[in-house]
N, C-alpha and C positions, 0 to 999 in steps of 0.2 A: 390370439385364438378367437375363430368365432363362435359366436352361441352356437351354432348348430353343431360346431367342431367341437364342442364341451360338452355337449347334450350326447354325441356319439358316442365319443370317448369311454364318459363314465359309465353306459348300458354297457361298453363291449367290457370295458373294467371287471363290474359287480356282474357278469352273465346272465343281465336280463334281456340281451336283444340274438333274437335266435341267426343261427349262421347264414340262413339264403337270403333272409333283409340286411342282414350287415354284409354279404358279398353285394347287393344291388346298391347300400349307402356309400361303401368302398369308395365308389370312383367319382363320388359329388363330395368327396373331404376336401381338404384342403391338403397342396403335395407336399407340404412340410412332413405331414399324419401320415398320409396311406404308406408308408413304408413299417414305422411301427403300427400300425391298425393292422395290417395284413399280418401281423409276427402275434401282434395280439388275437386274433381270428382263429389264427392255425393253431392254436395252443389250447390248455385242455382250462376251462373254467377256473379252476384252482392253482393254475399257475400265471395267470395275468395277471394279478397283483404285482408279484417282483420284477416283474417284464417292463409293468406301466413305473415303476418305482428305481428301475436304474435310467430309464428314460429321461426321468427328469432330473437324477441325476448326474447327467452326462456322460451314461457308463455303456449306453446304445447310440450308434451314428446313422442315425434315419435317413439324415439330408442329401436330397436329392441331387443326383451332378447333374443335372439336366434333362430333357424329356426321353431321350434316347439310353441313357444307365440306367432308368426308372422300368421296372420289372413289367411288362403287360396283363392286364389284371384280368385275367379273363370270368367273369360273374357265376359263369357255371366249372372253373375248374377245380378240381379236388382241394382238400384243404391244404396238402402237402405241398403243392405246388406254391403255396404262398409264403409261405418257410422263407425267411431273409438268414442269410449267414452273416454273425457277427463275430467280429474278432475277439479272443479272448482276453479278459480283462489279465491287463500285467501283472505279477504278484507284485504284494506286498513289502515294499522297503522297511528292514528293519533297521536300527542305529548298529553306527560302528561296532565290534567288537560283543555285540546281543544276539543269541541265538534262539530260534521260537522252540518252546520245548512246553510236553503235554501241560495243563493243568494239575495239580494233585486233586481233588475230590477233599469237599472242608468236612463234608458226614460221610463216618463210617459208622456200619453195624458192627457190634457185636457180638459175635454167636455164640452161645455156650452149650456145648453137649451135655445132657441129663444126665450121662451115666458119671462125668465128673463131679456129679455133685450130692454129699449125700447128706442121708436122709437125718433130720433134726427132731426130737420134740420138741416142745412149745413151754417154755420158763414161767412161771406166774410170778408175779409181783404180789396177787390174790387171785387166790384159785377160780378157776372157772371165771374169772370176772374182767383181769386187768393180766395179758400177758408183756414180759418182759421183750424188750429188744422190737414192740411194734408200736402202734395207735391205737389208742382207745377214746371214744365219744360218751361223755354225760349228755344225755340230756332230759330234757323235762321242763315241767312249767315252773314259771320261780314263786320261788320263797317256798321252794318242797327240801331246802337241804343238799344240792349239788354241790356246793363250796365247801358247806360242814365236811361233807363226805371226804370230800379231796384233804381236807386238813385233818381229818381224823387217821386217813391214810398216812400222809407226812407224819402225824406225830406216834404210829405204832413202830415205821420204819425207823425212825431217829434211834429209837432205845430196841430194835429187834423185838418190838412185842404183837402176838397176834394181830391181825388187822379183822375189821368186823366182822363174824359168819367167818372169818377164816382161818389158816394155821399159822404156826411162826413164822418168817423170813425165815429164809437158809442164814443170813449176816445182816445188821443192821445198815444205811447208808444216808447219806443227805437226799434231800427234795428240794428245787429248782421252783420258785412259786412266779409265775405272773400273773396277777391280780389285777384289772384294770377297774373294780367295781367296788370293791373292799379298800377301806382304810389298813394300812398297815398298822399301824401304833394301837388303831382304838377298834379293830376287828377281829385282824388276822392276826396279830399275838396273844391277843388276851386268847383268844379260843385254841390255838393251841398250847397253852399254859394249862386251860382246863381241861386238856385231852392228853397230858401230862409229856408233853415235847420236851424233846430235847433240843432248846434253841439252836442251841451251834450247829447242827447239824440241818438245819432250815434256813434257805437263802431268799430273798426276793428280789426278782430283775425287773425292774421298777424304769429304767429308763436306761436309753443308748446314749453317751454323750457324742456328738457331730464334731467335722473339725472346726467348727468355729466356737466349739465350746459348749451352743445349745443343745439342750436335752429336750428328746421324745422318747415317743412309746416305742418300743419296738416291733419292728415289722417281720414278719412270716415270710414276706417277701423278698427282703431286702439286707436281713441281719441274721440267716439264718447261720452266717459262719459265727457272727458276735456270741447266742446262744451255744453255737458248738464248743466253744472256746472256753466260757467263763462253766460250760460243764464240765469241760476236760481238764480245765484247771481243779476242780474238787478234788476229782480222784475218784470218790465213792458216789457217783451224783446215780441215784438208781428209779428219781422220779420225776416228771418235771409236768409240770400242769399250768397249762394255757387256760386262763377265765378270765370272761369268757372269749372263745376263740376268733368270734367276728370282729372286735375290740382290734388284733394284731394283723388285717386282712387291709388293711390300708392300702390302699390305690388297687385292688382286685376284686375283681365282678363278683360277688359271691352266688349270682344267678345263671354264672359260666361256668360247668364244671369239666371242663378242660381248665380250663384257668386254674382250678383251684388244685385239680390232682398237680399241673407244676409245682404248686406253692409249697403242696403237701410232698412229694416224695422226696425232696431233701431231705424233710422233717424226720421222714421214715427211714433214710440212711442213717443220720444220727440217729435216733432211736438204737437198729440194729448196732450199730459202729460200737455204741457206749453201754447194751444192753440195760439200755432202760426203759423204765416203761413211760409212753408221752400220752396224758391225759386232756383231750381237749374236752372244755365245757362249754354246750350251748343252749339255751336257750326254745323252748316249743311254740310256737304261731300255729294259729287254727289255719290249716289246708281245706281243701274242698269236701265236701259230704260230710264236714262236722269233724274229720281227721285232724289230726295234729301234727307236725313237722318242724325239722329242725330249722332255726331263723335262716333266710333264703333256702332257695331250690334247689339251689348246687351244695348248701351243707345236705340238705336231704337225704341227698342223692348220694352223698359219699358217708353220709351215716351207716348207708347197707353195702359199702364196701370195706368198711375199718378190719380191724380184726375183733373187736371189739363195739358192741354197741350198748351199754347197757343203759336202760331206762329207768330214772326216777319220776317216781309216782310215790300216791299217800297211802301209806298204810292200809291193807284192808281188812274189812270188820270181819273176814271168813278166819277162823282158824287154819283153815288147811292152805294157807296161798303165806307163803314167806316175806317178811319186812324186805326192805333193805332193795339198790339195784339189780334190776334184771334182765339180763340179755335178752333181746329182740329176738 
């Protein structure tokens, strides 16, 4: 092919050479071309690509039989007249005994009519603060007491006793701890020993064993059936508390929150599935204008979608403003 035959080609290709300079280039091609150039010509911009693309793969017969079967190329004749007829490509040989049948489709929706589904109240675990069967978010800045909190909860539910600012449980039940910042032995028992737990009824998931035997941390991402499991093995598991929850985010963006809602609404099935309540803890980082947020931009972000968000802070010296978490 020559340069100037390549140089033609590809304007008439990508539609940058307009139709009356490419009918007067027509007939200085080379006669190998002008039969697909003239097919390419007559054709609408957006469909020469596939045109120039069976060409080369052998799937158009351009070649001329000599100066007399070669079509006369007249420079001012309409575009239609440059129309080559090609034979149609043969089908497709399939193997013996194989027959070509649709696809199925790998994703399907599922619809669900509104008026099948009815209407729910909303369980507390603690009123107003921490509902059953969803997500709820601690956060705040540390060393304000977000772990105490969470273990004071674990140790009211063990013996069915009030939980703080709040009323009885309906029934006492176990708590599901993951801890990635507390010592177990020399933190997180002693403190609920002095918030009068009932051990046996508090579990710590401390690590996954692999099948090669090593042990990590558990992932959010990747073991959320293991957590489903060693809850449903309980029986009575009615609480389970993530600290803190960037700790369990292993190998996901926590600044993607697409990412993170995958991570999370597993989380949120099990919750619903075992009605319990799932308590993530994290963590406050100074945002822009002096604001505060939860550690990355995608907890942030999904802080103001939980069903729960409630905020720890320090105590304030006003009488009239209440101790203790409070919803955003």
């Amino acid at each position: 092919m020559l340069d100037s035959d390549s140089f033609f080609l590809a304007r008439l290709v990508n539609g940058s050479l307009d139709e009356r300079r490419g009918r007067d280039d027509l007939l200085r091609l080379s006669p190998i071309f002008q039969p697909v150039a003239a097919r390419l010509l007559a054709a609408p911009p957006q469909d020469r690509q596939p045109i120039w693309d069976d060409f080369l793969a052998g799937r158009l017969r351009p070649d001329p039989i000599g100066a007399a079967a070669r079509p006369t190329l007249d420079p001012v004749a309409p575009a239609a007249a440059l129309e080559l007829t090609t034979p149609p490509s043969p089908p497709r040989a399939l193997p013996a005994g194989r027959q070509e049948s649709a696809v199925a489709p790998v994703r399907r929706g599922k619809l669900t009519c509104a008026v099948s589904l009815e209407p729910r109240e909303v369980d507390w675990l603690w009123a107003g603060r921490v509902p059953l069967g969803m997500i709820t978010m601690f956060a705040g800045d540390p060393k304000l007491g977000k772990s105490y909190v969470t273990l004071a909860m674990a140790a009211a539910l063990s013996r069915g006793l009030p939980l703080p600012m709040g009323e009885l449980p309906d029934r006492p039940g176990s708590t599901i701890l993951m801890s990635a910042e507390d010592n177990p032995a020399r933190t997180i028992v002693p403190r609920l020993t002095a918030a009068g737990a009932d051990l046996a009824k508090v579990h710590l998931l401390e690590s996954v064993i692999l099948a090669n035997g090593a042990e990590t941390l558990p992932s959010l991402r990747a073991d959320i059936d293991v957590i489903t499991a060693v809850a449903a093995q309980l029986g009575d598991c009615r609480l389970i508390v993530i600290d803190p929850v960037s700790a369990y985010l292993k190998g996901v963006d926590d600044n993607r929150n697409a990412v993170l809602r995958g991570v999370l609404t597993p989380l949120y099935r099990l919750a619903e599935r075992l009605g319990a309540a799932v308590v993530l803890v994290s963590h406050l980082r100074k945002g822009g204008l002096g604001q505060r947020q939860a550690s990355g931009p995608g907890l942030d972000c999904l802080c103001r979608r939980l069903s729960g968000q409630p905020f720890v802070r320090k105590r304030s010296p006003r009488p009239d403003r209440p101790a203790g978490p409070h919803a955003r």
